[in-house]
C-alpha positions, 0 to 999 in steps of 0.5 A: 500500500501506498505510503505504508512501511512494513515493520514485520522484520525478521531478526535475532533474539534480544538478550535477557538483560535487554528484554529487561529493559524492555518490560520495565519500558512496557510496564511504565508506559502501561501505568501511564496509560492506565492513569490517564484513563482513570484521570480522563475517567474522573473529570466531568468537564470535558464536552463529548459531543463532537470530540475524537475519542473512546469511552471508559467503562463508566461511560466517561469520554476518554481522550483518543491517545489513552484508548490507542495507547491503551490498544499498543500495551495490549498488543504488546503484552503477550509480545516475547521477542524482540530484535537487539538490532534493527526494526520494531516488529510491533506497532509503538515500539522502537528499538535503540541500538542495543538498547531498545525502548518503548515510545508508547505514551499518552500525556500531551500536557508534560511541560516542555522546556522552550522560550515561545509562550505556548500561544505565540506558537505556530506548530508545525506538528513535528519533532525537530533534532537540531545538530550543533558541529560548532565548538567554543564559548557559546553558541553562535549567532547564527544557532542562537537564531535558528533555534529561537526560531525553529522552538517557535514551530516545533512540538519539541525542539533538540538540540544536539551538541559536541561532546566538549561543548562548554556549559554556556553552550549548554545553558543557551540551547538548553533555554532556547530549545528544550531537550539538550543531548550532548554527543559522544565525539567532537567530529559529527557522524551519523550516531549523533542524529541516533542517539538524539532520536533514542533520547527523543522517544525516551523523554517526549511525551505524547502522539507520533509525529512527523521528525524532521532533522536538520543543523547547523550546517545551513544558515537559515530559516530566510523568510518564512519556514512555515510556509515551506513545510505547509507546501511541502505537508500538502503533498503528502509524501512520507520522507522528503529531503530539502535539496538533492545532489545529483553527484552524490558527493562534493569535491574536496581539497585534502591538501588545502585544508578542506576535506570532505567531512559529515555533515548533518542534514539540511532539513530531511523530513519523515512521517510518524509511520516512517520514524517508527518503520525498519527502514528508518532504523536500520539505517542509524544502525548501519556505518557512521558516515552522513554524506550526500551519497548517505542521504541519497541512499536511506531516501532510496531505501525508503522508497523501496520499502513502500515509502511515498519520497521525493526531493523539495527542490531536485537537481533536474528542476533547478538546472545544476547537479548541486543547486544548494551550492551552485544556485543558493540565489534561484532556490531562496526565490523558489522558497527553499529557507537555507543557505548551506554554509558551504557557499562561504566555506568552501575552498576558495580556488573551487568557488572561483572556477564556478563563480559562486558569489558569496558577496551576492547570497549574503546580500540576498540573504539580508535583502530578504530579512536576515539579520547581516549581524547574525550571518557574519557572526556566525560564519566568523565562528566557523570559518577560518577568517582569510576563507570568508574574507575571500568568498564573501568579498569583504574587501571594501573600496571607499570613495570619499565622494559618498558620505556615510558618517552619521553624526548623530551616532559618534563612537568613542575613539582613543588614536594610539600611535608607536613613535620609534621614528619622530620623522614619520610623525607628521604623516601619523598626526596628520592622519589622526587629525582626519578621524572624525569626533573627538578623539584621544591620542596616546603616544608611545616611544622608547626613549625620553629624548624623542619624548620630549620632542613629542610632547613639544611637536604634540602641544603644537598638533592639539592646539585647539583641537578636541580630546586629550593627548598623552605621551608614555614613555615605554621600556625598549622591547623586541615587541616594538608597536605591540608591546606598547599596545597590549602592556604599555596601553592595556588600559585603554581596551580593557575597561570599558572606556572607548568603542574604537582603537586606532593604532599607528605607528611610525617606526624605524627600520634600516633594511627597507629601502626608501621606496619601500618605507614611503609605499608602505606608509603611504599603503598603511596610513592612505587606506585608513586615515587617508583623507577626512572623507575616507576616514569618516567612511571608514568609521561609518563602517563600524556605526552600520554593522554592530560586529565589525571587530577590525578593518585594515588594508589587504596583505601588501604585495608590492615591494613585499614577498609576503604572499604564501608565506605569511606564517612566517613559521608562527602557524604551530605557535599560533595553534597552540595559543588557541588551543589554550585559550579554547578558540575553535576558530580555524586556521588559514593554511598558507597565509592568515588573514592578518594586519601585516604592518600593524595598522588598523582600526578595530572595535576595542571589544574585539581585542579584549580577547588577546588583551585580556592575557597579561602579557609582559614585556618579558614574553616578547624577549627571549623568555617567550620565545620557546613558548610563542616564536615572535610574541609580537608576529605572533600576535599580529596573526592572531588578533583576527582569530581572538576577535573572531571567536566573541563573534567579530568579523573583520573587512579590508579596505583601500582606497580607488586609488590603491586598489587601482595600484594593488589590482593591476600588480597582482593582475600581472603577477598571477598572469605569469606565475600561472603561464607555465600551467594549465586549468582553472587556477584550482587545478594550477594551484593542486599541481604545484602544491603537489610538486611542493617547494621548489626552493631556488630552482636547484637540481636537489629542488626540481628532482624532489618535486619530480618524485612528489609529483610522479613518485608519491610513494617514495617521496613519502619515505625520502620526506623524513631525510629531507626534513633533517637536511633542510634543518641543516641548510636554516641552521647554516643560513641563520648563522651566515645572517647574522654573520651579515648583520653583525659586519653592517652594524661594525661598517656603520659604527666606523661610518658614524666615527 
């Protein structure tokens, strides 16, 4: 019959100690059921006419769930064999895994815990299993929203989460969903949706309804989900997923960091007769993966097993083999309510060979009513920052021509600057002077007589200018601009004195050369505070979106060779910070998303995280190195990170101008370095990255390469013999540097006499 699953299934005996369990399930439903016939039996206030429903003994009306309650504990009392694995083979009866449990049960009134009053609800009668893959402090914002909205319109609403999620995330789900299950392991399989299904039936009272599992794995709901379910409910189909995937799996870049991995489902939705059918537990019993070939196939043995399937939005329909991840636009037009994550996630070389926008599905997602806070939030969480930066095309180009300061909503400002080079003080100064509002201006330098010089070139500066000015002599630190900041002026972002800090410097350095240091301060200061229309632009920012953490100019390429190699070895360091601090937010791989040249604009919340260590001028000398590399290096590839993980996203910013410099420099560059290779840039990148360093082009370099490439297997016995020579070669390196800068200080000491 059409729409019906059979659950007869054969299977092996249960041990004694299960069938235990299982009576002691029976005997406790039974109980229930018997008392809420006698409750039912003795009130006189409830109207028969008209009513579903049975009739007791004493001629009292009896609610419609105790009399079919009741008729499942009479089949099932005389029933002596039950399967340990696999499907119910009575009707109301579900087993667990080894653990089989009863999901009989009659009282619709027990209270469930949720923050939508019971009246504002609109229930879409189902039991929604929300999967939570996010770690750290809190859920993100993006969760939050999605469950306030998802409690609305769920029966029962449960939240599964990592098996480290901290007590905050507890506490939050717990109050916006109701039944929290915690998970087994951090990495998500197909055992969470299990365990939270047996949790499920143990714990909710009341009739069977429709299930419907979904996560965070999408971004949503965008517009109204009742109305969706109500299309999809008219239809009356028994289990139905949201969006198919006609390939039945998505590429993965292992090497570069994006591997494929399980993930939950976007929304799969299944009937009362289904959830309880052997089909459906079959498949929580079979293998732990939950891929888009998983998906693929329990619909498919659901519909072999005489269940009514289909897909909300197949590929055929939409026009591509994975319209969730090539067509978020078309289907948020067609009324699909998610947007997978995986159009901001994704490895970036893979979105640009198939021109997916992330910048144009976030401006549909909030044209259409979501919250931009909540999106960008959410997605800074869980995404390495560079990744997002990258798909969501959050570099901004100003035009001084536009006007978006808001004078009515001024922030609170504090300008710090690092003088280590009084000569670049008046480009710094005068940059400061273009913010606008009052603005408070700390200075710092190492050495009392350039202090004094400050504090004479700074009297001349605030003449009649708003805000204090102030100058802090600090002790001499390899830390430089970052010691300053996170020692010398922690007081500044800690309390809760200022909304924004703009940190500056103009500091000295012997081994750039003199177009270089004028481009990079030209590059640094122009970008951020280079005209007072640009600056006022560029604090607009902040007053428009409550989550911007920082803006800063892109990662310089002119003058620099700082592309692909901007760790600078610090990546090991930076992954044992975070670790320690708890912050789950990925990591680039090649290059971080960072502020090099230590310039920037950002929300003085968002360094809270990283102020908040108590650094020491010690542990950016010597004594940190063992446990940090470069503290201030290290900190600088950091702060987009610590920011990120309270929930602050992060934009760069240039000026036309320099964007016209910036694009047509690295237009060129890209054009030759991909000249000897062929593909899409995706496929140029995997081939070279394959081959590995090529170091200075030497017969050592090019032979390794020759055997990564065509000899995988080999290069991988010979990789731990390389790796000792080439510690060998730094060593020998490190030793002829500073062998080199020790003869130029000497050469320039006998200059100077």
């Amino acid at each position: 019959m059409r729409g019906r699953v059979d659950q007869t299934h054969p299977g092996p005996q249960v041990p004694e100690p299960e069938r235990a369990d299982v009576r002691r399930c029976l005997r406790r439903q039974c109980i229930r059921s018997l008392l809420a016939v006698r409750k039912a039996a003795e009130s006189d206030e409830r109207d028969t006419d008209g009513t579903p429903g049975g009739t007791s003994d004493a001629g009292q009306s009896v609610p419609w769930d105790a009399v079919h309650s009741l008729t499942i504990v009479g089949a099932v009392t005389g029933f002596a064999s039950f399967r340990a694995r696999g499907a119910a083979r009575i009707p109301g009866r579900k087993p667990r895994g080894r653990h089989p449990v009863c999901i009989i049960s009659t009282d619709e009134r027990a209270p469930r815990m949720t923050v939508v009053p019971e009246e504002a609800r609109q229930n879409l009668g189902r039991d929604i299993v929300y999967a939570v893959t996010a770690r750290g402090d809190g859920l993100p914002a993006d969760v939050r929203l999605a469950l306030t909205a998802l409690a609305g319109v769920a029966r029962t609403l449960v939240v599964l989460l990592p098996a480290t999620s901290g007590e905050a995330m507890r506490a939050q789900a717990k109050a916006l969903g109701g039944i929290v299950v915690v998970a087994d392991a951090d990495t998500f399989s197909r055992r969470w949706y299990a365990k939270a299904l047996a949790e499920l039936v143990d714990r909710v009272g009341g009739r069977p309804v429709r299930v419907a599992l979904t996560g965070d794995v999408v971004i949503g709901p965008v517009g109204r989900l009742a109305d969706f379910i109500g299309r999809m409910d008219a239809g009356e189909i028994d289990a139905w997923d949201g969006v198919q995937n006609a390939d039945h799996v998505r590429e993965s870049f292992d090497s570069q960091g994006f591997p494929a991995v399980d993930r939950p489902f976007a929304w799969f939705d299944v009937s009362a007769s289904i959830a309880r059918s052997a089909a459906w537990y079959d498949f929580w019993d079979q293998g732990e993966s939950l891929r888009d070939r998983d998906r693929a196939a329990l619909l498919s043995a659901l519909a072999a097993a005489g269940a009514r399937t289909a897909y909300a939005f197949p590929a055929s329909v939409i026009g591509s083999a994975d319209p969730a991840l090539f067509d978020a636009v078309p289907l948020l037009e067609a009324g699909w309510p998610f947007v997978d994550k995986a159009v901001f996630q994704s490895y970036p070389p893979f979105l640009d060979r198939k021109a997916i926008l992330g910048r144009d599905i976030a401006e549909a997602m909030i044209s259409r009513g979501y919250p931009a806070e909540a999106l960008w939030a959410g997605l800074a969480r869980t995404t390495s920052p560079k990744t997002l930066n990258t798909n969501a095309s959050m570099l901004e180009v100003l035009h001084d021509e536009v006007d978006a300061y808001d004078e009515a909503a001024p922030l609170r400002t504090v300008a710090v600057a690092h003088m280590s080079d009084p000569e670049g003080a008046d480009a710094v100064f005068g940059g400061i002077a273009h913010l606008p509002g009052t603005v408070d201006v700390v200075v710092t330098t190492s050495s009392g007589f350039a202090a004094s010089r400050l504090e004479r070139l700074m009297e001349d500066w605030a003449n009649g200018r708003p805000g204090a000015v102030e100058v802090r002599v600090t002790p001499t630190s390899r830390g430089r601009d970052m010691a300053d900041l996170f020692v010398g002026c922690r007081d500044l972002i800690l309390p809760d004195r200022y909304d924004l800090l703009v940190k500056l410097h103009a500091r000295r350095s012997d081994r750039k050369t003199v177009n270089r240091l004028r481009y990079f301060r030209r590059y640094q200061l122009e970008n951020l505070v280079g005209t007072p229309a640009h600056a006022r632009n560029v604090v607009a920012m902040f007053q428009r979106e409550p989550g911007l953490g920082l803006v800063f100019p892109p990662t310089m390429h002119i003058g620099y060779a700082m592309m692909g190699r901007a760790w600078a070895g610090l990546r090991g360091y930076a992954l044992r910070m975070l670790a320690r601090d708890k912050i789950d937010v990925p990591l680039d791989e090649i290059s971080p998303l960072a502020p090099f040249g230590g310039m920037w604009i950002a929300r003085t919340a968002a360094l809270r995280p990283l102020a908040e260590h108590g650094w020491s001028l010690a542990d950016y000398g010597h004594r940190g190195a063992g446990r940090y590399g470069d503290l201030a290096k290290l900190q600088e590839r950091v702060v987009v990170s610590f920011a990120a993980s309270r929930g602050f996203h992060v934009r760069t910013v240039l000026t036309a101008e320099h964007a016209a410099i910036s694009h047509t420099a690295l237009d060129y560059k890209t054009d030759e370095l991909f000249s000897t290779t062929r593909g899409y840039p995706v496929e140029q990148i995997q081939l070279m990255q394959r081959a590995g360093a090529a170091g200075h082009g030497g017969p050592v370099a090019l032979m390794r390469m020759y055997v990564n490439l065509n000899h995988p297997h080999l290069s991988a016995v010979l990789r731990p013999l390389y790796r000792v020579a080439f510690a060998g070669l730094r060593f020998v390196s490190s030793i002829k540097r500073l062998l080199g800068r020790l003869v130029h200080v000497v050469r320039r000491h006998d200059e100077d006499r």
